[in-house]
C-alpha positions as CSV (number, residue, x, y, z in Angstrom):
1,X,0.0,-82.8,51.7
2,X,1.7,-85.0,53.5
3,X,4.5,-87.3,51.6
4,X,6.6,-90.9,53.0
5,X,8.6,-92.6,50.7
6,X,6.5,-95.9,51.8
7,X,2.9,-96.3,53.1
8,X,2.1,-99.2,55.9
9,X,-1.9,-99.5,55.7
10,X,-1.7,-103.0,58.7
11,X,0.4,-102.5,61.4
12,X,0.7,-106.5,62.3
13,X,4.0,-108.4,62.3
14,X,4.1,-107.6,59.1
15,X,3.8,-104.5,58.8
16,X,5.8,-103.0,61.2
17,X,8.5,-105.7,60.3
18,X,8.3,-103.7,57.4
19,X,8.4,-100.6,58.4
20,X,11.2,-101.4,60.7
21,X,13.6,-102.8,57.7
22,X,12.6,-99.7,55.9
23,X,13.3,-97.2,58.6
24,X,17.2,-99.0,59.5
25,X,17.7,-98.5,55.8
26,X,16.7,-94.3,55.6
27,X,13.8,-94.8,54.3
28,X,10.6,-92.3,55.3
29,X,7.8,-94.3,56.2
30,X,4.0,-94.0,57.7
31,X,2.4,-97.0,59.0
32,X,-1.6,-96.5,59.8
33,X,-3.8,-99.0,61.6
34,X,-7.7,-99.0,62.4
35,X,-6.8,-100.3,65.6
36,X,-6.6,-98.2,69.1
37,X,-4.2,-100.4,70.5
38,X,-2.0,-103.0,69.6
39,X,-3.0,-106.6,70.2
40,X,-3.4,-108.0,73.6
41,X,-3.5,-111.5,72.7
42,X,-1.4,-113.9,71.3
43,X,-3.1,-115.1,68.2
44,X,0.2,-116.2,66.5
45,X,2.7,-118.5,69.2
46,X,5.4,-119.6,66.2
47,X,8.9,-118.2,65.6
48,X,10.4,-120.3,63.2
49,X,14.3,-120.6,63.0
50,X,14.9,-118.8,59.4
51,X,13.2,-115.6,61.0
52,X,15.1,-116.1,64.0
53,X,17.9,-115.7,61.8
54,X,17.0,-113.0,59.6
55,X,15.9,-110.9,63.0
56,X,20.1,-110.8,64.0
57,X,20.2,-107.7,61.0
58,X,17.7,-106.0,63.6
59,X,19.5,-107.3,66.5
60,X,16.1,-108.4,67.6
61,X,16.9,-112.0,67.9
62,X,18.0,-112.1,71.7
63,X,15.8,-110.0,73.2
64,X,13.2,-112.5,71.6
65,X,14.7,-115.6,72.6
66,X,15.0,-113.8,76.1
67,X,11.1,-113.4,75.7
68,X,10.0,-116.7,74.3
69,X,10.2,-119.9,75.2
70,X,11.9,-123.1,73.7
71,X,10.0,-126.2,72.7
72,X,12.3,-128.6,73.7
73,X,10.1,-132.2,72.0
74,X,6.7,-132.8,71.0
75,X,4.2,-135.2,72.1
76,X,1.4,-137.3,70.7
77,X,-1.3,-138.7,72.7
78,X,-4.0,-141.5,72.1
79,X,-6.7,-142.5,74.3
80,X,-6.0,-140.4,76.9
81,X,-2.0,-141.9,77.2
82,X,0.9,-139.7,76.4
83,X,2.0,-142.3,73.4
84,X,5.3,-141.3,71.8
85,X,7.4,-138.2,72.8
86,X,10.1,-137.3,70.2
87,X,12.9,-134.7,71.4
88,X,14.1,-131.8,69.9
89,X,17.2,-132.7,71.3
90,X,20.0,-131.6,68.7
91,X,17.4,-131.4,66.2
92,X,19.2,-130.0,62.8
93,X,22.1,-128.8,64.9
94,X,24.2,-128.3,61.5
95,X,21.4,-126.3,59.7
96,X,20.3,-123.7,62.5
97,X,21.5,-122.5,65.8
98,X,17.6,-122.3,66.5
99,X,15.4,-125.0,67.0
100,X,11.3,-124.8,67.9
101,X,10.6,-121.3,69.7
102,X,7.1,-120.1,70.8
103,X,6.5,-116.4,71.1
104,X,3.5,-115.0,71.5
105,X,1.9,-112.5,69.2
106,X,1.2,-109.8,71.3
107,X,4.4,-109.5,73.1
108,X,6.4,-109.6,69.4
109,X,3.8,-107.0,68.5
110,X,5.3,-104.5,71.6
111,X,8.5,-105.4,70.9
112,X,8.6,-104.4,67.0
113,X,6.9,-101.2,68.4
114,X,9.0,-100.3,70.9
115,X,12.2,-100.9,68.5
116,X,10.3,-98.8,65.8
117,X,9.5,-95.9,68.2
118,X,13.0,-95.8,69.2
119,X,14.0,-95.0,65.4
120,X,11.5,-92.3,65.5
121,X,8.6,-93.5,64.0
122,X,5.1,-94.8,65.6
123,X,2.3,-96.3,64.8
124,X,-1.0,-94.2,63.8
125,X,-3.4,-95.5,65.6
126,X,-7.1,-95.5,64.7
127,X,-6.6,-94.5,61.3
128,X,-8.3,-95.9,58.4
129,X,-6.9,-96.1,54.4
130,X,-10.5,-95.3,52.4
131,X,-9.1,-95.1,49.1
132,X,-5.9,-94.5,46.9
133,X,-4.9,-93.9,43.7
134,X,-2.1,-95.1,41.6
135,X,-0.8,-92.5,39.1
136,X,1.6,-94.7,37.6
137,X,4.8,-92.3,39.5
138,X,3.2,-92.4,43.0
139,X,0.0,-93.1,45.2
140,X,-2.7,-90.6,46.4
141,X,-4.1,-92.1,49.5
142,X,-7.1,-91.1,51.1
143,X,-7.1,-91.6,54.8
144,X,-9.4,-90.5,58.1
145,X,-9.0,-91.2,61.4
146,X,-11.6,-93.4,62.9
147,X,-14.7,-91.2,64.5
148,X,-14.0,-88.4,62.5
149,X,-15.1,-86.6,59.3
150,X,-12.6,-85.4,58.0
151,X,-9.9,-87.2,54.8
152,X,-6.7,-86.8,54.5
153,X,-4.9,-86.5,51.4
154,X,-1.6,-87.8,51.6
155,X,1.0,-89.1,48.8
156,X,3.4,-91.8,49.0
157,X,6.1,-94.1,46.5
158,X,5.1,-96.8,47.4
159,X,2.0,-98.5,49.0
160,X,2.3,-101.7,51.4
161,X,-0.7,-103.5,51.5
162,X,-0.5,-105.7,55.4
163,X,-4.1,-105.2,55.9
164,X,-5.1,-108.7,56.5
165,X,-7.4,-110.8,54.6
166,X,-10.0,-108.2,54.1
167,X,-7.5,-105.9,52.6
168,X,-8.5,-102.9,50.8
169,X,-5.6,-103.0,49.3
170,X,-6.4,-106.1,47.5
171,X,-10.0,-105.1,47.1
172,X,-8.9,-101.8,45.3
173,X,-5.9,-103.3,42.9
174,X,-8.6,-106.0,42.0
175,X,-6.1,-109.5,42.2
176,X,-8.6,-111.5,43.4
177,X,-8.2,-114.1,46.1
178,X,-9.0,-117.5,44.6
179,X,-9.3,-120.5,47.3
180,X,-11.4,-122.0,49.9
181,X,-13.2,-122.2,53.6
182,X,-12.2,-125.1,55.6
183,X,-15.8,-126.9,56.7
184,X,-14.1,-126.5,60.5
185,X,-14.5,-123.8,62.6
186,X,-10.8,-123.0,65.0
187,X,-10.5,-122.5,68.4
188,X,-7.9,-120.6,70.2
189,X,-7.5,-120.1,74.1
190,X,-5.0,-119.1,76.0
191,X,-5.4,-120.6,79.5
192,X,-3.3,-121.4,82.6
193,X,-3.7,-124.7,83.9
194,X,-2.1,-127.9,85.1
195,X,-1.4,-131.5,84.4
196,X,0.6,-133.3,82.0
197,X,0.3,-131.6,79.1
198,X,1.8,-128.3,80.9
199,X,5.0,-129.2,80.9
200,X,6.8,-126.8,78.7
201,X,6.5,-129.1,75.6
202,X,4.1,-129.4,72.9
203,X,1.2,-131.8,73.1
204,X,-1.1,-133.4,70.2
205,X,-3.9,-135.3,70.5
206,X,-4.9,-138.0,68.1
207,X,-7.7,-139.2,68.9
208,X,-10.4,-138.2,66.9
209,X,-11.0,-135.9,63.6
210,X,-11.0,-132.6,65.5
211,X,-7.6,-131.1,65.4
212,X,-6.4,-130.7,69.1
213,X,-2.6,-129.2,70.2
214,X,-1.5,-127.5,72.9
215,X,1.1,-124.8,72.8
216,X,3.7,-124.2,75.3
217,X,4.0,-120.4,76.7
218,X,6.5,-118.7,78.5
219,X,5.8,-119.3,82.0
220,X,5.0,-121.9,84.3
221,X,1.0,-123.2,83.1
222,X,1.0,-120.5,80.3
223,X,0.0,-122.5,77.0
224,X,-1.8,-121.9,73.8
225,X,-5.0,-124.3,72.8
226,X,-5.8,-125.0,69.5
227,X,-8.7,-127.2,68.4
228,X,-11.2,-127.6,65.5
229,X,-15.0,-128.0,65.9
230,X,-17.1,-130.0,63.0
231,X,-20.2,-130.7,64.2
232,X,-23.5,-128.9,65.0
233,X,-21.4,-126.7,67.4
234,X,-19.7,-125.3,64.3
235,X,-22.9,-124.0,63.1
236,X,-23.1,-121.1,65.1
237,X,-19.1,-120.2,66.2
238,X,-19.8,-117.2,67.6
239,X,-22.1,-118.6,70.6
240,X,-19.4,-121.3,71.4
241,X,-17.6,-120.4,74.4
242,X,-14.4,-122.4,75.9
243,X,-17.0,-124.7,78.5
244,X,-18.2,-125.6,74.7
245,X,-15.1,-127.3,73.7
246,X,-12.8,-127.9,76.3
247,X,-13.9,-131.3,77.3
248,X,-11.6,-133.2,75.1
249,X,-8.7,-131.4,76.9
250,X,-9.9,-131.8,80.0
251,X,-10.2,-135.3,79.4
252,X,-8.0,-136.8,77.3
253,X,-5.4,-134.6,77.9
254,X,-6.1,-134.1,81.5
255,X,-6.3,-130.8,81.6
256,X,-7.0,-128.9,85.0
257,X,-7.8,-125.4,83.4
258,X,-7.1,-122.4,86.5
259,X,-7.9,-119.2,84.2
260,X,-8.6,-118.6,80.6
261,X,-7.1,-115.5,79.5
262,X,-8.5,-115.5,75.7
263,X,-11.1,-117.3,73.6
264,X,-11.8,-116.8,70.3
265,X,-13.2,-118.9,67.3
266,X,-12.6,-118.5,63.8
267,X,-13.2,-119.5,60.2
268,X,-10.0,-120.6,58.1
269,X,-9.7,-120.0,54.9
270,X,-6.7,-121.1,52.1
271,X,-6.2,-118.9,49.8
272,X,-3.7,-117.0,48.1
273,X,-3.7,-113.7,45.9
274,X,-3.2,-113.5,41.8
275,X,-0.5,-111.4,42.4
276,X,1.6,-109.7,45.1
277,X,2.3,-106.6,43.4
278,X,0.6,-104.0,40.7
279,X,1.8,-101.3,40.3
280,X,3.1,-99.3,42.9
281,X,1.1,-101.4,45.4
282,X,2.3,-104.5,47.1
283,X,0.6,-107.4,49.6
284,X,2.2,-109.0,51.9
285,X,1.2,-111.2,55.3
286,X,-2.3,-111.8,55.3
287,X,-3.5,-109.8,52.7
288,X,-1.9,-111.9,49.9
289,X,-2.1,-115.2,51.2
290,X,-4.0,-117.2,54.4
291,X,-4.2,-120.8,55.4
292,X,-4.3,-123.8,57.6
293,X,-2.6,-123.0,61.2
294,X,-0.8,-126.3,60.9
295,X,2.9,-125.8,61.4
296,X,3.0,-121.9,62.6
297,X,3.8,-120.7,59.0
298,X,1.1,-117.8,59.0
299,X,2.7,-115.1,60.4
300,X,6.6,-116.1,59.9
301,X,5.9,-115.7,56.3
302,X,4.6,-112.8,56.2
303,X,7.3,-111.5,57.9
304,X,9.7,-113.1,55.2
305,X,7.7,-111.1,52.4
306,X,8.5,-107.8,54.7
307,X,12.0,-108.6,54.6
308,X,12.0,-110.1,51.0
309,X,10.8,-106.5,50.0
310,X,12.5,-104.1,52.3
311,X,15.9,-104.2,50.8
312,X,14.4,-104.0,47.1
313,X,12.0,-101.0,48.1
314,X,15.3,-99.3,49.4
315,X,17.7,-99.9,45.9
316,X,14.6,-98.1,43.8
317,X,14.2,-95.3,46.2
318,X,18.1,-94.8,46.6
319,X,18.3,-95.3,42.7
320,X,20.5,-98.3,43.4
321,X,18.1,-100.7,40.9
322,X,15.6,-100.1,38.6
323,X,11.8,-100.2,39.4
324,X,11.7,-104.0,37.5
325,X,13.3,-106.0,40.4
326,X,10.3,-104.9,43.0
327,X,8.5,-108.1,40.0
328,X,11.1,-110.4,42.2
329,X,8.9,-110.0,45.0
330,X,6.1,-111.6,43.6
331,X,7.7,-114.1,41.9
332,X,9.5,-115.2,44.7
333,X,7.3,-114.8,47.2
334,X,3.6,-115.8,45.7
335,X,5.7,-119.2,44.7
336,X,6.6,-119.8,48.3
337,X,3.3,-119.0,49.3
338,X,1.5,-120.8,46.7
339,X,3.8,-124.4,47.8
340,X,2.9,-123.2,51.3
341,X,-1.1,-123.3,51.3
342,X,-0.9,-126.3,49.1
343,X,1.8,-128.5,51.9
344,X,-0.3,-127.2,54.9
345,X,-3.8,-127.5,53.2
346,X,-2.6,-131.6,52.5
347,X,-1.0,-132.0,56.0
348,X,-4.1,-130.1,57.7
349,X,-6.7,-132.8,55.3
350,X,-5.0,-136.0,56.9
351,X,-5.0,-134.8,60.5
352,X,-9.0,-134.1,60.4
353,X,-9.9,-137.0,57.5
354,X,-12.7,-138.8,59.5
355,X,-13.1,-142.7,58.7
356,X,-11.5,-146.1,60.0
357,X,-9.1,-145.4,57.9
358,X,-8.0,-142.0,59.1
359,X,-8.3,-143.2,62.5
360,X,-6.2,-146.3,62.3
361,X,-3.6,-144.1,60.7
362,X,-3.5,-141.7,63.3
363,X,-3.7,-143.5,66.4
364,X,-1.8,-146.3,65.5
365,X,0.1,-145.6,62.1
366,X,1.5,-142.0,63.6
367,X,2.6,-143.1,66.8
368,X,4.7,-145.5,65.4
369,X,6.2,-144.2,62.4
370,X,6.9,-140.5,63.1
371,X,9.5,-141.2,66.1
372,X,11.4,-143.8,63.5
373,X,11.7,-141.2,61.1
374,X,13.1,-138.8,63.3
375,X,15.7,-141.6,64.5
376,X,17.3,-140.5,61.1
377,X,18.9,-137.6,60.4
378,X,18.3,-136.8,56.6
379,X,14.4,-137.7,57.5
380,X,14.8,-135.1,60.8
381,X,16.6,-132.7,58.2
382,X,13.9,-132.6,56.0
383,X,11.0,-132.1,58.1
384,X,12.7,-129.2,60.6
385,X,14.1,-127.3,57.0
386,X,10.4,-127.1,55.9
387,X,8.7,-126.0,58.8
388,X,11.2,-123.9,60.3
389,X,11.7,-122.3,56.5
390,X,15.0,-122.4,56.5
391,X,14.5,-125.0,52.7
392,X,12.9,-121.6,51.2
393,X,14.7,-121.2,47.8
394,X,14.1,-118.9,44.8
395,X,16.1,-120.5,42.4
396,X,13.9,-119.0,39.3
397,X,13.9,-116.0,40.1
398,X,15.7,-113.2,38.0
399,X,18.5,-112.0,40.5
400,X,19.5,-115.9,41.3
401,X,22.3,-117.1,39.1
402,X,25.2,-119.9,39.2
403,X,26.2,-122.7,41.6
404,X,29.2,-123.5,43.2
405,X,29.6,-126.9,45.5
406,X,26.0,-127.7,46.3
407,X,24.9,-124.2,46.7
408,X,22.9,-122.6,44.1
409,X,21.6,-118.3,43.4
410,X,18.5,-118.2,45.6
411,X,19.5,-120.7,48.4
412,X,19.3,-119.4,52.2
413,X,22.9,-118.9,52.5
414,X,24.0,-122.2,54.8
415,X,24.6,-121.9,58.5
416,X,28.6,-122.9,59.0
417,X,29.5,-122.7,62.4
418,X,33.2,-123.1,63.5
419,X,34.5,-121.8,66.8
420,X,35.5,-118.6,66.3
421,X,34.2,-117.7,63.0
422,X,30.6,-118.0,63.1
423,X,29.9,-116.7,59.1
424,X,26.4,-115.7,60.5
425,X,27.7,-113.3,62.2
426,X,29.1,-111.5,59.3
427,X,25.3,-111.2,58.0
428,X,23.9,-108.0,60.2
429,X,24.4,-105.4,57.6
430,X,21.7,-105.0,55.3
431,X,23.9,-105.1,52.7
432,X,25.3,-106.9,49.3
433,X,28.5,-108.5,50.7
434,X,31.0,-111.5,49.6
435,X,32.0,-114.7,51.4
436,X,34.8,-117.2,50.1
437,X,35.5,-120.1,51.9
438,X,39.8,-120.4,51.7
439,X,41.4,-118.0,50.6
440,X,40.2,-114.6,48.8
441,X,42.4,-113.3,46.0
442,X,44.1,-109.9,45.4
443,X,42.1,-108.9,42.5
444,X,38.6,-110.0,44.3
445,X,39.6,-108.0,47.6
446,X,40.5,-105.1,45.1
447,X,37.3,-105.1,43.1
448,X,35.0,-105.0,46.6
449,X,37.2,-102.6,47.8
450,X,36.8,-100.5,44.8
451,X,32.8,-100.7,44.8
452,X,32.1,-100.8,48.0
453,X,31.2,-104.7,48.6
454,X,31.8,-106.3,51.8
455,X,34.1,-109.2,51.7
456,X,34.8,-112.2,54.0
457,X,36.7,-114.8,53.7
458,X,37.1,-117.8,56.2
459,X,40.1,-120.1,56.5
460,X,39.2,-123.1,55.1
461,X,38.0,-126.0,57.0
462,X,35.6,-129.3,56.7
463,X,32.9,-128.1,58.2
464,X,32.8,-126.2,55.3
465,X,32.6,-128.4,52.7
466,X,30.2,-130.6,55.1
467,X,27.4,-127.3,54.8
468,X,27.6,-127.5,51.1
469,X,30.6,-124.8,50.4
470,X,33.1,-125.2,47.9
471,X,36.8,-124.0,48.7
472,X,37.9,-120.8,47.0
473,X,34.3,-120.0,45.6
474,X,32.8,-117.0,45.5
475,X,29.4,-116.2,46.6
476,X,28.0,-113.1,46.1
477,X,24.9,-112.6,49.2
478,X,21.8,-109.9,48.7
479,X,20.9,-107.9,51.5
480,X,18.0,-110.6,52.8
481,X,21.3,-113.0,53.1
482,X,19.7,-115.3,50.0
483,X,22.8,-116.5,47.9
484,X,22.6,-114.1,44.2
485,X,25.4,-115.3,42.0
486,X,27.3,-118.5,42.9
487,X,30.4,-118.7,41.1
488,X,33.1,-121.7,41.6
489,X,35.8,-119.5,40.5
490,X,37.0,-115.5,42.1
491,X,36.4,-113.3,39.5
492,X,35.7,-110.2,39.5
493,X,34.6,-109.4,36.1
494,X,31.2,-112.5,37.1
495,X,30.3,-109.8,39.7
496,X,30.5,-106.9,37.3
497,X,28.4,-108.7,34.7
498,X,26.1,-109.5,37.9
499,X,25.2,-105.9,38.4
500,X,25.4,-104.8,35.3
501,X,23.0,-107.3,33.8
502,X,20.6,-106.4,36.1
503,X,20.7,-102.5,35.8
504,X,22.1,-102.7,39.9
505,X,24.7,-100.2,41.9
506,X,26.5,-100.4,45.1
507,X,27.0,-97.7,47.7
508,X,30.6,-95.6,46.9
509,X,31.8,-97.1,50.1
510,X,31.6,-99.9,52.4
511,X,28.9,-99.8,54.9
C-alpha cells in the first residue's frame, strides 16, 4: 500500500499551492486530479498583493510579475462614454510593494507545476478519489484512475480536500454547504480585440443591471470579459454562445472583437462550508467556500487557506505542535471566508439591483463619488487593504496574542520599507523568526540563538513608527509571516511561555 504523509484530491491553485508549501518543508505528498491535463483557460485573472507577498517564501513572486500584467487604473463607463478613470498611481504605496496584477489562471496553473515537478513531485493525472476512510490515526483512500477498473488502496496523515465545489471530500465528512444560487447566470470570454476598452486597464460598465467588466491580459488586445445574463437568455446557459451576449460590449464599450479564445457560462453560487476541518480531513479553495467573482477573491483565498495550513500540517508531522492547532485553520480561515461571501455577496447585490434607484446610483451616484474617495488616502487605504487582502487578521484565534504599537497577534506583519533594509525580505524562510525594530538585547539574541529562532533587528527609523511599529518591541512572526505574540517589551521568558502554552517546539538550530 502506498503511504504520503498528505493527500491532494484537486490539483487547482490550491492544491498544488499546497502541495508546493508541503513539499519545500520535507513533507511526502500525492496530489491526484480527474483531469488529463491542466487547464487551458484562464478562468481566474486576479493576483491580489498579500499573495504576491506570501509567494516571495517560494520565490515565485518574480517570475509571476514577469508573467502577468499590471493594472495600472480602472475605468467606469456610462452610456457608451468612458466617465471617470481613477489611477492606481501610488495606490497604498506604504502598505504593499504590489498594487492590481492580472494573471491568468492557466499560466499560474503551469507555473505551480513546473516549480512542483522540479522538487520531484507531479501531478497524477486522470485519477479519481472514490472513497476514504478516517480511522481516527490516518486515512484509507480509495482511488482509480479514470477508464480503468481497478482501486487503489492507499493510506495517508492527512487528507486535503481542493476538490472544488462538488467535493467528495465535503460530501463524505458530511459539513454541509449552506448558502445560495445567484438568479444570474456569468459569462467569461477571453477574446482579442480592439478599441478603447483594450488599453491595458480595467473597464466597467454601468449602464444597466447586468454586470459588465473587462479584464486586462498580458499582451497587446488580450483581455478577460465578464458579464451577467438575467433575462430569458439565462434560462437555458448552456445554448448561449458569445454572439448571444456580446452586444453590450460591442456597443457601449466599443468593442471590435478579432478572436475569441474561450467562452463559457456559469452558475454562481455563495456559500460556505460548516467547517473546514474534521478529523484528519481538511477543505480548502473551492470545496469550503464559493462566491460572487466581484473583486478577484475566489482563488487568492484559497490559496491563503493552502498556505494558512501548510506550515501547521508540517509542525504535527515533524512533532513540532500538537495535533489541536490544525482547529486554527478553521477558525481562522472559515471566519475570513465567512466575512468574505457576505462583503462580495453585498457589493455584487448593488452592482446588479435593477430599479430607478439602482440606476441613478450607478450612473450618476458612482461616477461621481468613487474618484473623490480615492482623492483621499485613508479612503484609498481602506478599499486596496480589503481587496488586495492584505486587512486579513486573525486576532481570535488561539496562537495570536499581545499588542505592541498598533500591531496586534494575528495582524499581516506590516510592509516597512527603508532603503537598504527592506524587513520583507527577511520573510523567505518558512520559519518562526523575530523582528525588533531598534535595538535587540543580549539576552533576546541569546534565547533565539539557543532555540533556534531567527532574529532581526532593524536600526531604528520613522518609517517605522509610521507602519505601526513600536521601537524596541518584540514581535514574534509564524511561518505564514502573521504576527503570533506582540510584546512591547524583549523578553525572553514571553516567548517561552508562548511556546510552552501552546504545547509548540522549534528546530535545534537555525534554518
Amino acid at each position: 500500500m502506498r503511504r504520503s504523509d498528505v493527500l491532494i484530491a484537486g490539483a487547482g491553485p490550491t492544491g498544488l499551492v499546497l502541495a508546493l508549501w508541503l513539499t519545500k518543508q520535507g513533507v511526502n505528498v500525492r496530489i491526484i486530479d480527474k483531469t488529463a491535463e491542466p487547464g487551458t483557460t484562464s478562468r481566474a485573472v486576479a493576483v491580489q498583493a498579500r499573495i504576491l507577498e506570501l509567494y516571495h517564501q517560494l520565490d515565485l513572486t518574480e517570475e509571476v510579475l514577469a508573467q502577468g500584467h499590471k493594472v495600472p487604473a480602472v475605468n467606469l463607463w456610462v452610456q457608451g462614454r468612458k466617465q471617470t478613470r481613477i489611477s492606481f498611481e501610488n495606490l497604498a504605496a506604504d502598505l504593499t510593494a504590489y498594487g492590481p496584477f492580472t494573471y491568468a489562471q492557466d499560466q499560474h496553473e503551469r507555473l505551480l507545476i513546473q516549480r512542483l515537478e522540479a522538487l520531484g513531485v507531479a501531478v497524477e493525472r486522470k485519477t479519481e478519489l472514490l472513497r476514504f476512510e478516517d480511522t481516527g490515526g490516518h486515512v484509507n483512500a480509495v482511488l482509480r484512475r479514470l477508464g480503468e477498473q481497478e482501486e487503489e488502496t492507499c493510506e495517508a496523515r492527512y487528507l486535503a480536500g481542493c476538490d472544488g465545489a462538488h467535493s467528495i471530500v465535503r460530501q463524505m465528512i458530511g459539513t454541509g454547504f449552506p448558502g445560495g444560487t445567484y438568479q444570474q447566470v456569468f459569462y467569461v470570454a477571453d477574446v482579442i480585440a480592439t478599441g478603447p476598452a483594450f488599453d491595458g486597464e480595467l473597464h466597467v460598465d454601468l449602464d444597466e443591471a447586468d454586470f459588465l467588466a473587462i479584464f486586462p491580459l498580458k499582451g497587446e488586445g488580450h483581455a478577460r470579459l465578464i458579464g451577467t445574463v438575467r433575462d430569458e437568455r439565462a434560462e437555458h446557459p448552456e445554448t448561449l454562445t458569445f454572439e448571444d451576449v456580446s452586444s453590450r460590449a460591442i456597443q457601449n464599450m466599443h468593442v471590435a472583437v478579432r478572436q475569441v479564445s474561450w467562452f463559457s457560462t456559469y452558475h454562481v453560487h455563495h456559500r460556505v462550508t460548516e467547517h473546514f476541518r474534521k478529523g484528519s480531513c481538511f477543505l480548502l479553495g473551492d470545496a469550503a467556500h464559493i462566491h460572487s467573482p466581484a473583486g478577484g477573491q475566489g482563488m487568492n483565498t484559497g490559496i491563503g487557506d493552502a498556505i494558512n495550513l501548510a506550515w501547521k500540517l508540517k509542525a504535527v508531522l515533524a512533532g513540532q505542535a500538537p495535533d489541536q492547532i490544525l482547529d486554527t485553520y478553521e477558525t481562522e480561515r472559515r471566519a475570513f471566508a465567512r466575512k468574505l461571501v457576505a462583503t462580495t455577496d453585498k457589493a455584487f447585490s448593488l452592482a446588479t439591483a435593477e430599479g430607478r434607484i439602482a440606476d441613478f446610483i450607478r450612473t450618476r451616484l458612482a461616477p461621481l463619488i468613487v474618484p473623490t474617495l480615492f482623492k483621499f488616502e485613508a479612503a484609498r487605504d481602506y478599499m486596496f487593504s480589503a481587496v488586495s487582502q492584505v486587512v486579513i487578521a486573525y486576532h481570535d484565534s488561539a496562537i495570536s496574542e499581545g499588542r505592541a504599537g498598533s500591531i496586534k497577534g494575528g495582524d499581516r506583519f506590516p510592509w516597512a520599507p527603508v532603503p537598504g533594509a527592506d524587513n520583507f525580505e527577511t520573510l523567505r524562510p518558512i520559519a518562526w523568526q523575530v523582528h525588533v525594530y531598534g535595538t535587540s538585547s543580549a539576552a533576546l539574541n541569546d534565547w533565539c540563538q539557543r532555540h533556534g529562532l531567527l532574529l532581526h533587528a532593524f536600526a531604528w527609523q520613522e518609517a517605522y513608527a509610521k507602519a505601526g511599529f513600536m521601537r524596541d518591541a518584540m514581535y514574534l512572526l509564524r511561518p505564514d509571516t502573521y504576527v503570533a505574540l506582540a510584546a512591547p517589551q524583549q523578553d525572553p521568558e514571553a516567548l517561552g511561555r508562548y511556546f510552552t502554552a501552546r504545547a509548540l517546539s522549534l528546530p535545534a538550530s537555525v534554518p
